[in-house]
BALO-191539 format. One line per 2 residues: number of its first residue (from 1); for each residue x, y, z of N, C-alpha, C. Coordinates in steps of 0.001 Angstrom, whole numbers, plus 500000, padded with zeros to 6 digits. Each point is the difference from the previous one (the first is absolute). Layout:
REM BALO-191539
NUM> X:Y:Z:X:Y:Z:X:Y:Z ~ ...
***
This chain:
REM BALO-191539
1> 500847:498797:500000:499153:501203:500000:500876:501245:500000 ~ 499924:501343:499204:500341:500850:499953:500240:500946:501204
3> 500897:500268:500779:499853:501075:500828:499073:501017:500624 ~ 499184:500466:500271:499102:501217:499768:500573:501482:500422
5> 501169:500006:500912:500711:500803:500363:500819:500632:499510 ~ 499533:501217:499787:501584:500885:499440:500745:500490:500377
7> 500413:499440:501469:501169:500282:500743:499690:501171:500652 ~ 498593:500982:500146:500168:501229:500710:499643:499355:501504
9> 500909:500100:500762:499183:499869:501257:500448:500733:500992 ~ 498898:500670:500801:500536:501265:500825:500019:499166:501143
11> 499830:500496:501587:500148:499466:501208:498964:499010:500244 ~ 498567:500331:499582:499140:499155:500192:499362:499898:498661
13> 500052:500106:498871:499144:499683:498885:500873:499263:498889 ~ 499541:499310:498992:499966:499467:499132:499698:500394:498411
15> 500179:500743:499042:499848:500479:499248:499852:498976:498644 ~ 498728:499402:499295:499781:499179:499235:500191:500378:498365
17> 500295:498996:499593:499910:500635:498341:499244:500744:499740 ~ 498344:499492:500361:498884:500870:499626:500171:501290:500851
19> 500638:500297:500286:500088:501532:501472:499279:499580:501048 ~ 499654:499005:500207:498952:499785:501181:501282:500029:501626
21> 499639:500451:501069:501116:500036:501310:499063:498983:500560 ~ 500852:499439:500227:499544:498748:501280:500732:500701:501549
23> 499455:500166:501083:500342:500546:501437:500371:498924:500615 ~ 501455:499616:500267:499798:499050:501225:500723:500055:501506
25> 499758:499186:500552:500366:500345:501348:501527:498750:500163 ~ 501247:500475:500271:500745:498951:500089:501081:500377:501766
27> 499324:498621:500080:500396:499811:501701:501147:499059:500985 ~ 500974:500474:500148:500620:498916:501304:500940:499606:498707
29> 500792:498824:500668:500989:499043:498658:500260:499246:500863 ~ 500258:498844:498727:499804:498620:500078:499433:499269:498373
31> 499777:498609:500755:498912:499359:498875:498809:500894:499232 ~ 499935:500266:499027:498695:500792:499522:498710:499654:500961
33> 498713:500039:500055:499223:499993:500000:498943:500756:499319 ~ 499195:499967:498908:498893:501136:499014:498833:499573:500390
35> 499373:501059:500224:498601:499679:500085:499531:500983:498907 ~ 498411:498772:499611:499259:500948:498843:498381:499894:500786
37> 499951:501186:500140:498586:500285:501322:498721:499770:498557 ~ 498809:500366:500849:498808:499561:499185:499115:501568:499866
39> 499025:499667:499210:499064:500999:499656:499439:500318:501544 ~ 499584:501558:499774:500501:500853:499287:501311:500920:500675
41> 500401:498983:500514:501122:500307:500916:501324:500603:499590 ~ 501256:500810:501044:501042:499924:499064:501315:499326:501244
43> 500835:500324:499929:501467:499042:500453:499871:500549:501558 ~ 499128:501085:500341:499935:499932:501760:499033:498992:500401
45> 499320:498999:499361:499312:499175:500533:501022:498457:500469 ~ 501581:500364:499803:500644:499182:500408:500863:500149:501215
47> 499376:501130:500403:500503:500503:501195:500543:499070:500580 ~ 499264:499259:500691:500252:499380:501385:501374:498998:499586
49> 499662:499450:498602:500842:498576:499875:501428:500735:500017 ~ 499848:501154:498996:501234:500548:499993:501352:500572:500989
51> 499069:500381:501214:500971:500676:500728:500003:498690:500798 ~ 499084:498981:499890:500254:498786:501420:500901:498838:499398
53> 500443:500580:498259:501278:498598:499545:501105:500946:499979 ~ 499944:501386:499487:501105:501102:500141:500730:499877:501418
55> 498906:499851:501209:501108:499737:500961:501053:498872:500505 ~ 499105:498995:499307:500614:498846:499835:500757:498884:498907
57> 500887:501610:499189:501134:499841:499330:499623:499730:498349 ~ 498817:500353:499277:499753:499973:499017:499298:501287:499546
59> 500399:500142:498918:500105:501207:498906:498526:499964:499558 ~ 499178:500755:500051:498333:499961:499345:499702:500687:499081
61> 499324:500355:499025:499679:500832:498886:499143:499569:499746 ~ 499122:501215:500063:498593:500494:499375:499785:500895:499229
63> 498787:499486:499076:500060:501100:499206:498563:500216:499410 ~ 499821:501352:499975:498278:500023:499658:499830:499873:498298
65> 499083:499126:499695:499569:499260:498634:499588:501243:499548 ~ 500604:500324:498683:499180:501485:499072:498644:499603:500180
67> 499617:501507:500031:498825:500512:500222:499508:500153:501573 ~ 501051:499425:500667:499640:499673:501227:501001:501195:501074
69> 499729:500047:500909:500645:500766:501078:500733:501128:499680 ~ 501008:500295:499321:501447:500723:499927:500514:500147:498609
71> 499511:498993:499465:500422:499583:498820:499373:500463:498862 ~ 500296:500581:498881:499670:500459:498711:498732:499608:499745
73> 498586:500438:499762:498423:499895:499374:500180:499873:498910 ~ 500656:498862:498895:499835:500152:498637:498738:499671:499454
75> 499025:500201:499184:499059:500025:499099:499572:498272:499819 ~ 501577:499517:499082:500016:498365:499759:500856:499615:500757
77> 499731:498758:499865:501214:498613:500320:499607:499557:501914 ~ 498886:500601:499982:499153:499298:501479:499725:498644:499854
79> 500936:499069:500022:499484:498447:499749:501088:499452:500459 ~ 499771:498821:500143:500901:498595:500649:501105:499846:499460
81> 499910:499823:498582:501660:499925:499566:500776:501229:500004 ~ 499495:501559:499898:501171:500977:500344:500001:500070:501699
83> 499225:499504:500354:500437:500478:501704:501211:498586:499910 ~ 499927:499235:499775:501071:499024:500133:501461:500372:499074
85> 499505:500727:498872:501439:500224:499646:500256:501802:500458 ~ 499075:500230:500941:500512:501108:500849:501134:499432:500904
87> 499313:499054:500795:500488:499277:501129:501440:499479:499862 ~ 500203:499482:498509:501141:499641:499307:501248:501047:499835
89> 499086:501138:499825:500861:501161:499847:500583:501125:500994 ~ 499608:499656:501330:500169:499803:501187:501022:499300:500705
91> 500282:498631:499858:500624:499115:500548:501298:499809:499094 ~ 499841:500829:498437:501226:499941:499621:500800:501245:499924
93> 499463:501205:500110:500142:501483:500781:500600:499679:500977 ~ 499606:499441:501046:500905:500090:501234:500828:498637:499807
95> 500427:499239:498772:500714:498750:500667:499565:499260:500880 ~ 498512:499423:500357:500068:498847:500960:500213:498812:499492
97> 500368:499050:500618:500091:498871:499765:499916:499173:501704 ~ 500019:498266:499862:499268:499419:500916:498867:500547:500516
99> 499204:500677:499856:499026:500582:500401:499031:499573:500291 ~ 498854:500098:501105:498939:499179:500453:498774:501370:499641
101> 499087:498806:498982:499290:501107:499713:498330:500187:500511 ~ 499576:500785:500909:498510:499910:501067:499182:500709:498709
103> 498609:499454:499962:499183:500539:498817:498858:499936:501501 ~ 499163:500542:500241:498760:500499:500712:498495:500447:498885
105> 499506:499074:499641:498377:500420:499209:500286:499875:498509 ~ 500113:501156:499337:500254:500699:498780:501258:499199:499879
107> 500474:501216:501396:501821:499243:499628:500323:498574:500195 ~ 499413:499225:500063:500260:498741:499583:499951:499451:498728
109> 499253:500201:499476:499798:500176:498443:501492:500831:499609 ~ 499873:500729:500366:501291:500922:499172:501536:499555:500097
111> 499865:498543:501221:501111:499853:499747:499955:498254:499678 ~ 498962:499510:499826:500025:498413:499349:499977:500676:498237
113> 499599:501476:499647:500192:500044:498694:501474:500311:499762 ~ 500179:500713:500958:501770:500282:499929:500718:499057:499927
115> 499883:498858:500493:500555:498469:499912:499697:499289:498467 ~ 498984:500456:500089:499573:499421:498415:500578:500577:498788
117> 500177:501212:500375:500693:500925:499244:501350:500062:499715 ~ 500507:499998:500930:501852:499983:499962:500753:499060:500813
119> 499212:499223:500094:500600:498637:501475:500845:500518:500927 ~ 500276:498975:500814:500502:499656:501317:501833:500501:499788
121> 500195:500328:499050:501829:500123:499744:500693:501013:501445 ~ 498714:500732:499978:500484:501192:501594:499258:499545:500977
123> 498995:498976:500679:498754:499970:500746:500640:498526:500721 ~ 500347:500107:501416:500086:498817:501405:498603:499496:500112
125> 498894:500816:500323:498978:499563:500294:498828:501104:499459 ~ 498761:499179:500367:498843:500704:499827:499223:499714:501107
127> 499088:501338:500353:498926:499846:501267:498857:500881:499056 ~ 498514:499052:500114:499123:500594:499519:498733:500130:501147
129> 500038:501063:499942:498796:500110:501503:498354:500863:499775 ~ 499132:498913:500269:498413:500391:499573:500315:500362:498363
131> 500835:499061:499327:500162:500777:498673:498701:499619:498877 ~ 500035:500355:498737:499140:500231:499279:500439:499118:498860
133> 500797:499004:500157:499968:498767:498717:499332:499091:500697 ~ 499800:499048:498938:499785:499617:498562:499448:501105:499152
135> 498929:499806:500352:499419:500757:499132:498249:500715:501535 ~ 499722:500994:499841:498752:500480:500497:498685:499913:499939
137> 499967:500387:498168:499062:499906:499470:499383:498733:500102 ~ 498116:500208:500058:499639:498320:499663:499976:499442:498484
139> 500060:499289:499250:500389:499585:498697:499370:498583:499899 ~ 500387:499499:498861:498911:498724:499418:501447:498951:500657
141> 500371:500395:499781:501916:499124:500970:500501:500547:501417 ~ 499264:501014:500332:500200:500582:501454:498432:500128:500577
143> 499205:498361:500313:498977:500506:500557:499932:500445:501229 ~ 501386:500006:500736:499887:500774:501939:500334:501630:499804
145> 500127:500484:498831:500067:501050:499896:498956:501086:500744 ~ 499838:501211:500027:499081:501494:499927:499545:499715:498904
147> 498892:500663:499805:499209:500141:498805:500668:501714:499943 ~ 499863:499823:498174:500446:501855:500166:499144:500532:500280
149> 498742:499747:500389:499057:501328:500273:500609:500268:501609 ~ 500551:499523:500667:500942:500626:501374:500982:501030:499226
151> 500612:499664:499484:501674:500828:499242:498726:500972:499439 ~ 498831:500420:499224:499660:500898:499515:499335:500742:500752
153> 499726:499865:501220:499411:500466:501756:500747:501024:500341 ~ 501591:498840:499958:501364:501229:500321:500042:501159:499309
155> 499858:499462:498858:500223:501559:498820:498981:500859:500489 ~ 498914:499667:500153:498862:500424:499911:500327:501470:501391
157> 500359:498999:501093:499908:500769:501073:501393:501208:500002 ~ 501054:499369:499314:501324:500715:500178:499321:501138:498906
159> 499325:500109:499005:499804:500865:499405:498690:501340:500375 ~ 499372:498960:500865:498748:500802:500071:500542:501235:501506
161> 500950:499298:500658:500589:500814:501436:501082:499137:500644 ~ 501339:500483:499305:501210:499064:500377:500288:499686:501644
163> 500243:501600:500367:499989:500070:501619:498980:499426:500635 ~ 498627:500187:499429:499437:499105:501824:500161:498656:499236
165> 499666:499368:498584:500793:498350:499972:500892:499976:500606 ~ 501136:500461:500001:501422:499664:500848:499415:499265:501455
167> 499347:501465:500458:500026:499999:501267:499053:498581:500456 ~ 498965:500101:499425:499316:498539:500300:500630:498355:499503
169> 500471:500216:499087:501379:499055:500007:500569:499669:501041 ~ 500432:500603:500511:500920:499744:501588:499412:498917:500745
171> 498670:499677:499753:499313:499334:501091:500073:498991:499541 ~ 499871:499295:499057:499572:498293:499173:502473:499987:500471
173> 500233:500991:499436:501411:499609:499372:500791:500007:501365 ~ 499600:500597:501214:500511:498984:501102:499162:500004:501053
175> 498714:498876:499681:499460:499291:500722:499299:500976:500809 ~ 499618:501045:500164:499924:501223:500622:497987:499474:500697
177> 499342:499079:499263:498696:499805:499960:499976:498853:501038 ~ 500935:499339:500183:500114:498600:500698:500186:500202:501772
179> 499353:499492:500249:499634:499343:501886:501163:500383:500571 ~ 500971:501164:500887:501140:499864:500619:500973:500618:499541
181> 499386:500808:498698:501091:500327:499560:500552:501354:500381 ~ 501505:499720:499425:500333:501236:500774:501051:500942:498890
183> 499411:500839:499446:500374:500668:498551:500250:501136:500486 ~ 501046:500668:500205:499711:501556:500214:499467:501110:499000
185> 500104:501115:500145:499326:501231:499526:501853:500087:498905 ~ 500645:500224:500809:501360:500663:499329:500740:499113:498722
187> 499626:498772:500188:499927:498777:499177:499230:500117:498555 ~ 498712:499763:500464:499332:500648:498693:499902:501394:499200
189> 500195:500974:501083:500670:501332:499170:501177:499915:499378 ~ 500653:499461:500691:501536:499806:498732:499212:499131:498648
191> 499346:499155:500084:499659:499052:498830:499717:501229:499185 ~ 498467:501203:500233:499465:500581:499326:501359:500737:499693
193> 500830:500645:500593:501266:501158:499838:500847:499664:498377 ~ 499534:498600:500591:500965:499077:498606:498875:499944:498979
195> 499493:499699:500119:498907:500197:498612:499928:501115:499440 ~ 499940:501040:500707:499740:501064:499620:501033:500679:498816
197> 500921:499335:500538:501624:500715:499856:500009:499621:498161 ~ 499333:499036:499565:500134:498779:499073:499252:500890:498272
199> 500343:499941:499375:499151:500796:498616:499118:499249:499650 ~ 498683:500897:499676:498901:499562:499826:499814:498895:498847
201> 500509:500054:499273:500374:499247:498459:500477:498849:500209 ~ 501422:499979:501023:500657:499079:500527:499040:498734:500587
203> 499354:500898:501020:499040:499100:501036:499095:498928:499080 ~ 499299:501054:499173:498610:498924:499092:500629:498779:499242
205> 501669:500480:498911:500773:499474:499187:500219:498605:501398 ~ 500112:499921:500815:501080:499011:500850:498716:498885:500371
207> 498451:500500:499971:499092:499115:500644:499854:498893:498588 ~ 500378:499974:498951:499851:499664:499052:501066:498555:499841
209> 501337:501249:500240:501025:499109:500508:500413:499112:500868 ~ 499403:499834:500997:499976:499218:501156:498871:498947:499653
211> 498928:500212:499760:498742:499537:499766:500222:498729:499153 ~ 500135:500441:498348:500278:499284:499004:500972:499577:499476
213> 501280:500128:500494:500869:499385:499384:500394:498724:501011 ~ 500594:498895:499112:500122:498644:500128:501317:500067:500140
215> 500411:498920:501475:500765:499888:499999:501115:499221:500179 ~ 498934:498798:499505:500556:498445:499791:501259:499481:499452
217> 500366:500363:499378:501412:499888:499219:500836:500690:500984 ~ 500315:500757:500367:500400:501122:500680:500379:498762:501234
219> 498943:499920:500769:500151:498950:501487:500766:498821:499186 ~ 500252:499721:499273:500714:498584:499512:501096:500017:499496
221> 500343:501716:499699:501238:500366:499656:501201:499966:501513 ~ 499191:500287:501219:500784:500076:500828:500386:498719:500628
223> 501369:500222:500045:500991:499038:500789:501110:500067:500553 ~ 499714:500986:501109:500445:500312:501231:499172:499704:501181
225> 500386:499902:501317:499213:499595:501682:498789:501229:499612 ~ 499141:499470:500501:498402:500940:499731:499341:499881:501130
227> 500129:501001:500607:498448:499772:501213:498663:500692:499463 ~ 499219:499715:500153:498583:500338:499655:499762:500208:501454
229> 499554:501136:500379:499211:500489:501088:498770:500461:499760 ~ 498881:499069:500895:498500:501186:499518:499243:499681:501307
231> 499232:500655:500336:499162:500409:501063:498321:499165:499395 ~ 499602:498790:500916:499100:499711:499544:498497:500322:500247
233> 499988:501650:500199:498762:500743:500136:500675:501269:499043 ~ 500796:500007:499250:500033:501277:498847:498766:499942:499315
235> 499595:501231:500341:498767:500451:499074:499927:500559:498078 ~ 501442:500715:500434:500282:500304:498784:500485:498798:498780
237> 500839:498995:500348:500718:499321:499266:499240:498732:500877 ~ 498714:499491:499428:500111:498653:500820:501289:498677:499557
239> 499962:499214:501375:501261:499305:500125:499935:498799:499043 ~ 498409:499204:499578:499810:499492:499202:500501:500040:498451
241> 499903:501311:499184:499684:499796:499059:501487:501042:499884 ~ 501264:499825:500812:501187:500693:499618:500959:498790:500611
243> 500498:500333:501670:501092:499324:500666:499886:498409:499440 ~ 498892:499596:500298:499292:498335:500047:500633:499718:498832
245> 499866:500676:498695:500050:499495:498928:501444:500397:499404 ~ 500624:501092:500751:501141:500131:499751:501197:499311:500280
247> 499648:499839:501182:500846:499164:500778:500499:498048:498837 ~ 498810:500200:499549:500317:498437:498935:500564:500450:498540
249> 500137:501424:500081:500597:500074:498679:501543:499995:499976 ~ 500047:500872:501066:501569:500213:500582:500982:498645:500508
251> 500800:499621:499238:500254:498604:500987:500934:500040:500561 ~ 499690:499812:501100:501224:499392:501468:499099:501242:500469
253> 499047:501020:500219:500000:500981:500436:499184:499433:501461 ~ 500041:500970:501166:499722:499466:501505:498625:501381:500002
255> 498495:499359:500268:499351:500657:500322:499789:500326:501662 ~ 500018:501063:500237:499407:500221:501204:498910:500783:500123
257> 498781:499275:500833:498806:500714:499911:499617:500655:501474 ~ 499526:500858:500063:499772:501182:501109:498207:500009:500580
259> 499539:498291:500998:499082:500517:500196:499317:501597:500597 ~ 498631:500469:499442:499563:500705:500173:500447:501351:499714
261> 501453:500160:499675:500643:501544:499239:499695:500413:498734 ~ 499945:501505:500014:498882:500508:499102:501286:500013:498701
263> 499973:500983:499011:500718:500138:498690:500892:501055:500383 ~ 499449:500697:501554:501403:501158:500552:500751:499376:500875
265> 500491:498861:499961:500581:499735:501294:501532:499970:500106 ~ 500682:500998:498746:501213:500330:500437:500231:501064:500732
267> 498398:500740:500018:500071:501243:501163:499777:499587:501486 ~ 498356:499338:499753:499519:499528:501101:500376:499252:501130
269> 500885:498517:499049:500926:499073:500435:501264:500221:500233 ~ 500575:501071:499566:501420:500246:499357:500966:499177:500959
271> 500079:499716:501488:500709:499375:500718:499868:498873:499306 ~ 499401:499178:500064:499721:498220:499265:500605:500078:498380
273> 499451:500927:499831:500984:500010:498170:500884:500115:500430 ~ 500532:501386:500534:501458:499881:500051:500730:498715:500221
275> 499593:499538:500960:500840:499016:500673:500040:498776:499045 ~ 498870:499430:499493:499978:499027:498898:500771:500798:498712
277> 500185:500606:499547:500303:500418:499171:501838:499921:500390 ~ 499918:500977:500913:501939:499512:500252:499944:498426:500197
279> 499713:499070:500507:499963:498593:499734:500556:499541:498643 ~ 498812:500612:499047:500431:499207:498905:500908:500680:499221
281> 500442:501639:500241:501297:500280:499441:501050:499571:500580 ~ 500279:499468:501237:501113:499436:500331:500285:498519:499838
283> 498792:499362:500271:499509:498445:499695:501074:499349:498441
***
């Protein structure tokens, strides 16, 4: 695959062939670690993992997906294969290599396509958490799918009043509706902070992307250690018709399932991720 980088890169951005800036956040040193966060999120939704492996001797980088957070609002190229050869153009910008790569929702997708895309030649491992392969959509070959009239709900609502969707989002996307729970206020305002932050074009372009693209080939391309992490009360990404089925595409990959955690539980949970998560990067 061609480069996408033309070598401009300032302290925190990325400068693409197309002019598009990718923003990222690069933390601590050591082993890489990348995370690719999810809709409509951008690279502060990796807060927690970041500064809790940064202290414990590994290098993290995040970076918000165009259209998203920080990063350049281009018009086109809101889809699965340029966010992956964004991602590409990223990891060869800064030189990583051995690198363990965390995908969260969206960003899980963005980085089993990134695998599919340019293989494993730089990539130790993969962690995919509440992610969004196989595939979403329901289909005549994906009957555990959503029906798109959900994905056309989203549009529906992100278009008709982005901010209060955001804001009512918060509740299905960590468990916020469920018996005990305990979600804060400052939690879900950062979610909306991050949405907000995100271009309008970007946002609608990415529900499309996440939604409908397949990503079967992709899970079979990888062959590196794989944890699949998913929470088996995600509202957003049920665990059925993604982890379950992912987990058999990926081989040798180790599922771990999260009774009763919602699709936020790298905020909610973040102690238990963390800790499983350094497990299997040191493991």
């Amino acid at each position: 695959m061609t480069v996408t980088t033309i070598g401009a890169r300032s302290h925190d951005t990325i400068t693409l062939r197309d002019g598009t800036r990718i923003y990222y956040k690069d933390w601590g040193k050591g082993q890489p670690v990348v995370f690719s966060h999810g809709w409509p999120l951008s690279a502060d939704a990796w807060e927690d993992q970041m500064v809790f492996l940064g202290l414990r001797g590994y290098r993290c980088i995040a970076h918000d997906r165009r259209g998203h957070g920080r990063s350049s609002q281009p018009w086109d190229g809101n889809d699965m294969d340029t966010y992956a050869d964004d991602l590409a153009a990223v990891v060869e910008s800064l030189d990583l290599r051995d690198a363990i790569h965390v995908g969260h929702s969206t960003g899980g997708g963005e980085v089993a396509r990134y695998i599919g895309r340019h293989g494993t030649e730089r990539v130790a491992k993969a962690v995919l958490i509440g992610a969004v392969p196989p595939l979403m959509l329901k289909t005549a070959s994906n009957p555990g799918g959503l029906p798109m009239e959900a994905f056309d709900a989203v549009r529906k609502g992100v278009l008709a009043d982005r901010s209060q969707f955001f804001k009512d989002l918060t509740t299905p996307f960590y468990g916020a509706n469920r018996p005990g729970a305990n979600v804060s206020q400052g939690v879900r305002d950062g979610f909306w902070m991050q949405g907000m932050m995100a271009g309008f074009k970007g946002v609608i372009d990415c529900i499309k992307a996440f939604s409908e693209t397949d990503f079967t080939d992709d899970l079979k391309k990888i062959d590196v250690p794989t944890l699949i992490m998913h929470g088996d009360d995600d509202q957003i990404v049920p665990i059925g018709a993604s982890a379950l089925l992912s987990a058999k595409l990926v081989k040798g990959s180790t599922l771990k399932v999260y009774p009763g955690l919602s699709h936020g539980m790298c905020a909610v949970n973040k102690d238990q991720i963390n800790t499983d998560l350094l497990a299997f990067i040191t493991g």
